[in-house]
N, CA, C and O atoms as a CHARMM CRD file, in Angstrom:
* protein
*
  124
    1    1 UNK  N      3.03100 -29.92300   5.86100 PROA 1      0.00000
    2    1 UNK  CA     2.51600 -28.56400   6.01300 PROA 1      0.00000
    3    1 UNK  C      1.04800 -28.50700   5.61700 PROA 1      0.00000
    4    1 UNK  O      0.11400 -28.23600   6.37100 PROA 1      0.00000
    5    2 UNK  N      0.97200 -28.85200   4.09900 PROA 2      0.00000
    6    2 UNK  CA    -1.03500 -28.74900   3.99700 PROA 2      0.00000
    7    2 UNK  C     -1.58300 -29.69800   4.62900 PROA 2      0.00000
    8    2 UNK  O     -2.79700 -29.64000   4.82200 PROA 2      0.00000
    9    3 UNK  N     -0.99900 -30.55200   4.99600 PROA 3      0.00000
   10    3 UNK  CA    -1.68000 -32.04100   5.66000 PROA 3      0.00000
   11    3 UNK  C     -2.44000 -31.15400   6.85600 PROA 3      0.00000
   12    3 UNK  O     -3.66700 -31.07900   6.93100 PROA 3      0.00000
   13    4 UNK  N     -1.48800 -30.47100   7.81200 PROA 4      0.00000
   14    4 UNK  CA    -1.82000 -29.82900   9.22200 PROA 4      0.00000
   15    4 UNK  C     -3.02400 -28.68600   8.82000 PROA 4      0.00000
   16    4 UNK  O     -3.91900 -28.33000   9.58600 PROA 4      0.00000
   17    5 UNK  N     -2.78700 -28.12300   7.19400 PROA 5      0.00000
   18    5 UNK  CA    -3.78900 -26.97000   7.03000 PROA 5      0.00000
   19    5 UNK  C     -5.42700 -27.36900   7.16200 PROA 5      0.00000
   20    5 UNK  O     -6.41500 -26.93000   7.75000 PROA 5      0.00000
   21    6 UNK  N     -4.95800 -28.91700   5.87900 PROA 6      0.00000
   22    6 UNK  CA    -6.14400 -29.39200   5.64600 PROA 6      0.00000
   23    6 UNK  C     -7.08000 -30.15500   6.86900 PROA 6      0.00000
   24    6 UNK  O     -8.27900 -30.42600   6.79700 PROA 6      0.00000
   25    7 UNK  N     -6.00000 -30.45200   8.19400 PROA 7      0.00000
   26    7 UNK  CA    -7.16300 -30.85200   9.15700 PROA 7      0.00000
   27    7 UNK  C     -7.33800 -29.75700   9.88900 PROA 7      0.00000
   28    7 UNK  O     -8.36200 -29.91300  10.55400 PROA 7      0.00000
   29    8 UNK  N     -6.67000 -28.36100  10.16800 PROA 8      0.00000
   30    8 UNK  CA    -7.09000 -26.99000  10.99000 PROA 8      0.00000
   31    8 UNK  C     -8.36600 -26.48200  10.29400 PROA 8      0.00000
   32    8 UNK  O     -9.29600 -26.17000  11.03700 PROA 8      0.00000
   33    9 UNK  N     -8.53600 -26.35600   8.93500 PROA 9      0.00000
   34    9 UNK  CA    -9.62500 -25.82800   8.07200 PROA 9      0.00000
   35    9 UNK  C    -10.47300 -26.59700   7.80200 PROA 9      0.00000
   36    9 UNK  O    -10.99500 -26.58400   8.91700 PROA 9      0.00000
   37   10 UNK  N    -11.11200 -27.32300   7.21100 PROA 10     0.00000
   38   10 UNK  CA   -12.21100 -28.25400   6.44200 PROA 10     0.00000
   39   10 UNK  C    -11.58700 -29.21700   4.99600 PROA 10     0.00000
   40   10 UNK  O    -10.52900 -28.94000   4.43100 PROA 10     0.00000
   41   11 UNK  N    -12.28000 -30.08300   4.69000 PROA 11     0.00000
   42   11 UNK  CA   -12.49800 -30.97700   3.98800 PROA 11     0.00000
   43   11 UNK  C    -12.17300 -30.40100   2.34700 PROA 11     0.00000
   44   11 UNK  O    -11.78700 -30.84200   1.26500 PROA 11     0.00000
   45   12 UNK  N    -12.63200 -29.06500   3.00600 PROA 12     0.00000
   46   12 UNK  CA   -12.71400 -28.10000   1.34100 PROA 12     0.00000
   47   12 UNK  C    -11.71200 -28.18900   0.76500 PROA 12     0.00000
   48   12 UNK  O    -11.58700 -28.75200  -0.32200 PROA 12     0.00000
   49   13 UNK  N    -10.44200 -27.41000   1.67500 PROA 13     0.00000
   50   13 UNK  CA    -9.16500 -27.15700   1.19800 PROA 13     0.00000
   51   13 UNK  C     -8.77000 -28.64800   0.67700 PROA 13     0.00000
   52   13 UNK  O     -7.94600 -28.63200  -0.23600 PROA 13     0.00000
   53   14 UNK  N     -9.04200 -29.43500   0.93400 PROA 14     0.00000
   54   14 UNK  CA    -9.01300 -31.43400   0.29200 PROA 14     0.00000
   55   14 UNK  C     -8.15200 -31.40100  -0.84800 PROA 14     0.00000
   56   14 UNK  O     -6.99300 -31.76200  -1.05500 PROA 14     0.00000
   57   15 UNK  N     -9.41400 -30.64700  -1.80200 PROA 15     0.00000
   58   15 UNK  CA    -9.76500 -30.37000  -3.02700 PROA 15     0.00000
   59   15 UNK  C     -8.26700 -29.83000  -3.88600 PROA 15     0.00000
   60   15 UNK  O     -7.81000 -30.16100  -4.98000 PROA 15     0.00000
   61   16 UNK  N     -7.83000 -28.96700  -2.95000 PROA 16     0.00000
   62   16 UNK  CA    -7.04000 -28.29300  -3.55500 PROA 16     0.00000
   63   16 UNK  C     -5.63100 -28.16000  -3.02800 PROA 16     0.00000
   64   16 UNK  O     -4.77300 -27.50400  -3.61700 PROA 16     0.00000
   65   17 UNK  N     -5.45900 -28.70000  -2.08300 PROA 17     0.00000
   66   17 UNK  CA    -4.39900 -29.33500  -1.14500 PROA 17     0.00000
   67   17 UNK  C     -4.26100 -30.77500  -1.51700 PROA 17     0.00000
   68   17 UNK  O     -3.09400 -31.16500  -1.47700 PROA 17     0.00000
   69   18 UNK  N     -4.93700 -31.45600  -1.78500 PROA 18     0.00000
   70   18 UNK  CA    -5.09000 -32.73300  -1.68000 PROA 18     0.00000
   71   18 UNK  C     -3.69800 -33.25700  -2.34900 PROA 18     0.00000
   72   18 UNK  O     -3.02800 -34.19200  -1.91200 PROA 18     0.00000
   73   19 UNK  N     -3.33300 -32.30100  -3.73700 PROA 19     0.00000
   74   19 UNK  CA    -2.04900 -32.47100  -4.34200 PROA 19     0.00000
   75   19 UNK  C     -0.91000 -32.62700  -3.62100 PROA 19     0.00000
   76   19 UNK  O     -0.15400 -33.58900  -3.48000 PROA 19     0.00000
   77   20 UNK  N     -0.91100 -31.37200  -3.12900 PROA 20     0.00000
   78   20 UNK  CA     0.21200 -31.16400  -2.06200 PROA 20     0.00000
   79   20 UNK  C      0.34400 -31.33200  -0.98600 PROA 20     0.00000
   80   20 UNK  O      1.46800 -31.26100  -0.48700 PROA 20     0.00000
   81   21 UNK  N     -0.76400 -31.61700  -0.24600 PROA 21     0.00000
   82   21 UNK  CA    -1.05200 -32.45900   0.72700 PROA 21     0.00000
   83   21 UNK  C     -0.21800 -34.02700   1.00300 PROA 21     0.00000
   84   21 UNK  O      0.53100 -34.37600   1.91500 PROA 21     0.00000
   85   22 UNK  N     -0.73400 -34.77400  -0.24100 PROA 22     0.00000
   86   22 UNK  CA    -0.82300 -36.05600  -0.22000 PROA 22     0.00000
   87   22 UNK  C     -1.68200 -37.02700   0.89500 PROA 22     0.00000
   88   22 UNK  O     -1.43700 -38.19700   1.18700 PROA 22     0.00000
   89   23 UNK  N     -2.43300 -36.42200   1.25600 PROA 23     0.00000
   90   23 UNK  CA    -2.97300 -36.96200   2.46500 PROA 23     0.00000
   91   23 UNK  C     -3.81700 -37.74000   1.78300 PROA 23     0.00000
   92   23 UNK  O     -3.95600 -38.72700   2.50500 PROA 23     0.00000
   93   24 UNK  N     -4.56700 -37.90600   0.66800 PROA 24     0.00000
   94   24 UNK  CA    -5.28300 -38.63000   0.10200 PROA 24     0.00000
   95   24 UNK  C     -4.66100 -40.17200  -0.29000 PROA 24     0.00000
   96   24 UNK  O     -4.95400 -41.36300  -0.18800 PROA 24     0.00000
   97   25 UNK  N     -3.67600 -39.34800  -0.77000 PROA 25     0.00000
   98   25 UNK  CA    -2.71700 -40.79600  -0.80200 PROA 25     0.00000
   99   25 UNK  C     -2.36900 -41.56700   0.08900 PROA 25     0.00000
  100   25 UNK  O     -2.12100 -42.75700  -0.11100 PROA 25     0.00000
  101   26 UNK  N     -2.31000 -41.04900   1.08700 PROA 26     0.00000
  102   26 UNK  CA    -2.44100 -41.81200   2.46000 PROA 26     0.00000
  103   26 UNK  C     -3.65900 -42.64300   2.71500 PROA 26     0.00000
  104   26 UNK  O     -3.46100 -43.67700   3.35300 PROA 26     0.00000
  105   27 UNK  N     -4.76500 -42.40700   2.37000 PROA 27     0.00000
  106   27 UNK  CA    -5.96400 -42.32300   2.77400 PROA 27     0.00000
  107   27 UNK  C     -6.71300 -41.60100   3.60900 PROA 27     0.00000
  108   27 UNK  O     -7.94000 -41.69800   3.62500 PROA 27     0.00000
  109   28 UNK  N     -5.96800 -40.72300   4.46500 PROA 28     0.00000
  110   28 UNK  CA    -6.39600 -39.82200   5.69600 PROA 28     0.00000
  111   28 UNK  C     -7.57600 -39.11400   4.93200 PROA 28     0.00000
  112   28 UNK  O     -8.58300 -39.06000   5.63600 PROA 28     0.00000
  113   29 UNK  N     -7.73900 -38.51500   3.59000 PROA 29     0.00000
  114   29 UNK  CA    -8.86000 -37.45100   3.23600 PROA 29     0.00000
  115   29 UNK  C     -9.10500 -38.25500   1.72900 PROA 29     0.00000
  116   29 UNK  O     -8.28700 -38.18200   0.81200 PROA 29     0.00000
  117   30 UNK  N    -10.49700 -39.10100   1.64800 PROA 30     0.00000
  118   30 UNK  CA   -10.94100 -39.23700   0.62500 PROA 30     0.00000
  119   30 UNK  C    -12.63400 -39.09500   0.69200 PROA 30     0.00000
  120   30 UNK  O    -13.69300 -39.67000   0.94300 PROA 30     0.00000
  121   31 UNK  N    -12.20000 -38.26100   0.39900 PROA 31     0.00000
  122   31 UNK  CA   -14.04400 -37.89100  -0.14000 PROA 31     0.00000
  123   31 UNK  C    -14.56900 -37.45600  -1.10600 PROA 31     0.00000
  124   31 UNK  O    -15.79500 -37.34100  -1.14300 PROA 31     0.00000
């Protein structure tokens, strides 16, 4: 679900999604 937010919106939401995301953990969003 935030994975899809965080690539519809920006890099920003990363930050704060990134938790719940996990996309970082993936590697998909490290910046």
């Amino acid at each position: 679900m935030a994975k899809h937010i965080l690539k519809g919106n920006n890099v920003k939401l990363e930050g704060r999604f990134h938790l719940d995301a996990g996309e970082v953990a993936q590697g998909r969003i490290q910046a």
